[in-house]
N, C-alpha and C positions, 0 to 999 in steps of 0.2 A: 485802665480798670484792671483789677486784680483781683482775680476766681481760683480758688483752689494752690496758690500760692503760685501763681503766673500771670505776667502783664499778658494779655490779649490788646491788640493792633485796636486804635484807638477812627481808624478812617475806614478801616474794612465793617459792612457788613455783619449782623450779630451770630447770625447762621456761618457766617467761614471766620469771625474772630473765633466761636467755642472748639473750632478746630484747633488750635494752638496748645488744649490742655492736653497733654498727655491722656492716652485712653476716651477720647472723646473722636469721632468720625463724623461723616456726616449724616450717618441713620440718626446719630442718637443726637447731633446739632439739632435737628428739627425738631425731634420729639422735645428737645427739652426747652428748646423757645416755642415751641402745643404749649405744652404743659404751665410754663411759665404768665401765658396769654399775651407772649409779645409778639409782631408783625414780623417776622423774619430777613425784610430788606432792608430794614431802619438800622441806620450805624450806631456803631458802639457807644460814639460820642454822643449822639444825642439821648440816649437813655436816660431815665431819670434814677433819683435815688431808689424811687421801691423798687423799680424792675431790675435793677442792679440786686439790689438784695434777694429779691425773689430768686432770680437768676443764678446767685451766689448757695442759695440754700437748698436749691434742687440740686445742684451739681455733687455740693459737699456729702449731703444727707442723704442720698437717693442712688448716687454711682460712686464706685470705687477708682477714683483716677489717681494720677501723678503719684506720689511715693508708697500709695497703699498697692498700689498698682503694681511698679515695680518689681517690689517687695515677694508681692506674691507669686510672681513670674519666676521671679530669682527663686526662691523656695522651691517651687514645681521644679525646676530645671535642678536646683540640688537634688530632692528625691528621687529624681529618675537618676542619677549620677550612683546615690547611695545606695539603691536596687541594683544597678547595675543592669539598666535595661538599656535596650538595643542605641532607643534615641539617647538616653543617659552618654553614653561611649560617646558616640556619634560627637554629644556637646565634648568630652572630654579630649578628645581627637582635635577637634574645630573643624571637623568635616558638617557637608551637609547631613541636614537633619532628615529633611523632609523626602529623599529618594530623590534628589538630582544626580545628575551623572557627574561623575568626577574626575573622565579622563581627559576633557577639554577644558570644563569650566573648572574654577575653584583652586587656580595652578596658582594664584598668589600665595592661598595660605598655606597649600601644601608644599610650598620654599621651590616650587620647578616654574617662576615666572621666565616667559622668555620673553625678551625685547624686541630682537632683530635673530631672523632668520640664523638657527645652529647655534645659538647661543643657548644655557642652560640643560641641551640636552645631554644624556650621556655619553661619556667620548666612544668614539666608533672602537670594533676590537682592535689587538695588538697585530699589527702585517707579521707576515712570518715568513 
């Protein structure tokens, strides 16, 4: 079955297939098999034609998932880039956003990955 321009798993479950669409979780899985009137542990495959459509027209017409979605994440994260706000940098950096710490974690993308014990680090000073 294909909702929002995504196969959804055909043996799972209708409530953990609408998981699969981009910007869908499981709050709004439920609510929109409520809304829909379908039973929520009946599999994908058994659905019939309407409730597929029904299914299909809340998803499209009612949320904003997969490429509208994206879309507008990517936008937001340019503005704040073009402001030049805190978190803007932050993305421009590729540091974290959110106030993690960054002198342990996050060493892959700041190029100081180390593998094995004094590797990566900087070299000790010159003996004299």
């Amino acid at each position: 079955m294909r909702i929002a321009g995504t196969n959804i798993p055909n043996e799972k479950k209708i409530e953990f297939s609408l998981r699969y669409i981009y910007g869908v979780g499981g709050t709004l899985a439920k609510k929109i098999v409520q809304a829909a009137g379908i039973d929520g542990t009946i599999r994908t495959k058994d659905l019939t034609t309407e409730q597929q459509d029904k299914l299909r027209a809340i998803v499209e017409k009612t949320y904003k998932v997969e490429a509208d979605l994206r879309r507008e994440i990517m936008a937001n994260i340019k503005m704040l880039k073009d402001i030049k706000a805190y978190r803007g940098i932050r993305h421009m950096r590729h540091l974290p956003v959110r106030g993690q710490r960054t002198k342990t974690n996050s060493r892959t993308v700041r190029g100081n990955a180390r593998k094995t014990m004094g590797s990566g680090r900087k070299p000790a000073g010159q003996k004299t």
